[in-house]
Every structure is written in C-alpha cells, then in structure tokens.
C-alpha positions in Angstrom: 140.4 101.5 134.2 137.7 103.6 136.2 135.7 100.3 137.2 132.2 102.2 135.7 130.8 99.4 133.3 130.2 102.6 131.3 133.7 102.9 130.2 133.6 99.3 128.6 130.5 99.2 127.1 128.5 98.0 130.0 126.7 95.4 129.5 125.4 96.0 125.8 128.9 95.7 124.6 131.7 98.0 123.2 131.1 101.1 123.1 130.6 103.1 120.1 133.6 104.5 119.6 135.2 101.3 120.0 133.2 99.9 117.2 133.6 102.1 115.1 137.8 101.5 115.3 137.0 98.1 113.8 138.3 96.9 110.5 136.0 98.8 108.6 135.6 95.1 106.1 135.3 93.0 109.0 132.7 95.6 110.0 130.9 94.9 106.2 131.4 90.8 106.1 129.0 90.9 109.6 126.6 93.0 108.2 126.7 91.2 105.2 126.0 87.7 107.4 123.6 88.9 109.3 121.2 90.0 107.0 122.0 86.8 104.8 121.3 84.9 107.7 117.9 86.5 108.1 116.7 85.9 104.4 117.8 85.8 100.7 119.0 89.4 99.9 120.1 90.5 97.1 123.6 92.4 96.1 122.0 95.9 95.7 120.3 95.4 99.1 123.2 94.4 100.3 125.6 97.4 99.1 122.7 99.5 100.3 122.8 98.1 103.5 126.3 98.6 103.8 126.4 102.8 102.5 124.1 103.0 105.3 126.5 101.6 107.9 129.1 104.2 106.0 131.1 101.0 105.1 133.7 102.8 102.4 132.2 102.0 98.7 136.0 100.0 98.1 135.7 98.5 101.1 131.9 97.6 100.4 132.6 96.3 96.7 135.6 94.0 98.0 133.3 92.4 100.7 130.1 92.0 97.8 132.7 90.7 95.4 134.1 88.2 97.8 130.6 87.1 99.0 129.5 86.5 95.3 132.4 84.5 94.5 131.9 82.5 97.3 128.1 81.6 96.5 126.5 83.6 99.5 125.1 86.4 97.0 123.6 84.9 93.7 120.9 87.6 92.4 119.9 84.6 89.5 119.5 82.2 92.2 117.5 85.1 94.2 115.3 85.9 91.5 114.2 82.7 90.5 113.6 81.8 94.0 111.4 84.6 94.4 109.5 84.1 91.6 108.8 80.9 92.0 107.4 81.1 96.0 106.0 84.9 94.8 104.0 82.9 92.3 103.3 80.0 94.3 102.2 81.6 97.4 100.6 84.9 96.1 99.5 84.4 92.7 102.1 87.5 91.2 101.7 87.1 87.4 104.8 88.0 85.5 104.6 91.7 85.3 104.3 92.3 89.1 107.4 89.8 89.8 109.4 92.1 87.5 108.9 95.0 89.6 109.5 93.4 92.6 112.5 92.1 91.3 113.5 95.4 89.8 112.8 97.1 93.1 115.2 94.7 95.0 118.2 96.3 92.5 118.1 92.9 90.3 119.5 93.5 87.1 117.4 93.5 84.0 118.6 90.8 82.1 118.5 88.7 85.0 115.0 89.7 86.4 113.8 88.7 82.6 115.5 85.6 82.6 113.7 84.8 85.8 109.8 85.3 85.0 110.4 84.0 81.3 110.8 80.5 83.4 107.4 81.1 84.6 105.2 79.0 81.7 102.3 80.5 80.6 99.4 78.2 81.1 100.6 77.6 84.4 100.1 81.9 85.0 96.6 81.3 83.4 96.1 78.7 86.1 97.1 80.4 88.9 94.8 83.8 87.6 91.8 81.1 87.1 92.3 80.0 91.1 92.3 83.8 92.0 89.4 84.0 90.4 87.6 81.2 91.1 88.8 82.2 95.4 87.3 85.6 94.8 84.0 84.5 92.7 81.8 83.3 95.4 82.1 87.0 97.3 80.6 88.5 94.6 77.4 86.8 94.0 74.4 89.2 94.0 76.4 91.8 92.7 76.0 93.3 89.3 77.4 91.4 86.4 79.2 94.7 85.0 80.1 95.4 88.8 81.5 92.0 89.0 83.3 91.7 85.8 85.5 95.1 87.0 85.9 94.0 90.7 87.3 90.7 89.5 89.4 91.7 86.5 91.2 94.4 88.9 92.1 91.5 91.1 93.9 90.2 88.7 95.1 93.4 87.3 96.6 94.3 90.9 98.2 91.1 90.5 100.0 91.9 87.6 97.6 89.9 85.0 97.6 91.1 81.5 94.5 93.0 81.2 93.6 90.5 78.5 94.1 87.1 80.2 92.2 89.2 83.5 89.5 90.0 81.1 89.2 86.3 79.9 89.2 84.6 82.4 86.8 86.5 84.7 84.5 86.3 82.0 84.9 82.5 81.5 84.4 82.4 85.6 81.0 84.4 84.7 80.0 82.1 81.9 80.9 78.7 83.5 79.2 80.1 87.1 75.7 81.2 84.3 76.3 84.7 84.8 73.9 86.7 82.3 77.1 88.4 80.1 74.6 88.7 76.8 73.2 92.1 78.3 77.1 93.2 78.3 79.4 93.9 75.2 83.1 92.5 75.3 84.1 95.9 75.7 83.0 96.8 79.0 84.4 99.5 80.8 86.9 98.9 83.5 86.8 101.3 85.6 
C-alpha cells in the first residue's frame, strides 16, 4: 500500500479497474436496481442499459430473466401503467401511446393489449377537454384558421383525424362559430 488515496479509489470509490473485476452479473442486478428504483422501465430498456455497460448478452439475459420471474420487470404491468397516467395526465389518444410504448421496446401484442383497455368514449372525452382548454385562445381567429389549429392539437395527440375533426367542429358549433360559410371538407393544412 503506497498510502496515496489514489491507489484505492480515493474518496469516489474503487477504482476503475477494480470495478470492472466485479462479477460481471452482480455488476447487471445493480444496474438493473438502480434504474428500477428510479422509475418503471421496461425489459428492452433494461437490456439496453445493460449492452451499454458491456454487461455479456448471457450474462444480461440471466439477470432480465431472473428479474422477470421475480416481478421487478412486467412490460404488461408497464404498459398499462403508462397508458393509463399518459392518458390521464397528457391527453395521448391511443395511437400516440402505441408509439410510445413501441419506442420503449414493448412488444406488440402487449402494447395492443394495453391501449385496447383504453374505452372509447372516455378518448372522446379526454379529446373534447383538449379542446375545450385550447378553444378560448383562439377566439378572433378565423373559423377555417381555427378549425386546422385545433384539429392538429388533437392530431399531435394521436386523435384519429376523424374524432379531431368532430369534435372541434362540435366545439365551434356549441361556442356559435359561423361553420355554414365552410364545407365539411376543409382543408387541414
């Protein structure tokens, strides 16, 4: 021992070297925990997060397959989670939950399984809120003008571009909006 904290880490720990001689699974299992302590994640994050740490794929898989059999990684649980507060808190109709899901390495079956929970009146709801939130801000504005602003609020949302069309214009009606000057088929643009 040379007595320089250097040698042992110092004060941030072992050093490199010495961390990389860990059990290369023990090594997996604590990044695993930490980022499951952090939030939901689900298994593809996780395997990604662990090819990043150059965590052996066998390794890896042995670790995912342990913390799914255990409970700590359940992408069904994950998705319906997320679709349920993404739906809640941001108004994410269907389609946009999918790709978010789908991004997150969720499996297709399960990602559909997932937003088919979401019931549709309850989608038309939420999209009538959105609108209703974003209606007053457009006041003075031209009708057509309107109409496109608010449908492609909805249609970043992932809103079908008929329920987005529907509703706005139901929002337009209900608030008097002159529509009569305007076909159904205005351009969206």
């Amino acid at each position: 021992m040379s007595g320089d904290p250097r040698d042992e880490g110092g004060a941030s720990g072992p050093s490199r070297p010495a961390a990389e001689a860990r059990d290369p699974e023990a090594r997996a299992r604590d990044v695993c925990l930490r980022l499951l302590t952090g939030s939901p994640r689900t298994r593809a994050q996780l395997a990604d997060a662990l090819r990043r740490k150059e965590i052996p794929d066998d390794v890896a898989e042995r670790v995912l397959s342990r913390f799914t059999d255990v409970g700590l990684i359940d992408d069904e649980a994950f998705a319906q989670a997320w679709v349920e507060s993404r739906h809640t808190g941001r108004g994410l109709a269907k389609r946009a939950l999918a790709a978010e899901l789908r991004r997150r390495g969720v499996a297709a079956e399960t990602v559909n399984d997932a937003v088919e929970t979401l019931d549709p009146a309850r989608e038309e709801e939420t999209a009538r809120a959105l609108v209703d939130r974003r209606l007053p801000a457009t006041r003075g504005v031209d009708p057509a003008k309107r109409m496109r602003r608010l449908v492609g609020v909805l249609a970043r949302k992932g809103y079908p571009p008929g329920l987005a069309y529907r509703v706005v214009k139901d929002a337009l009606a209900a608030e008097g909006a002159d529509l009569d000057d305007h076909p159904d088929d205005l351009p969206l643009d």
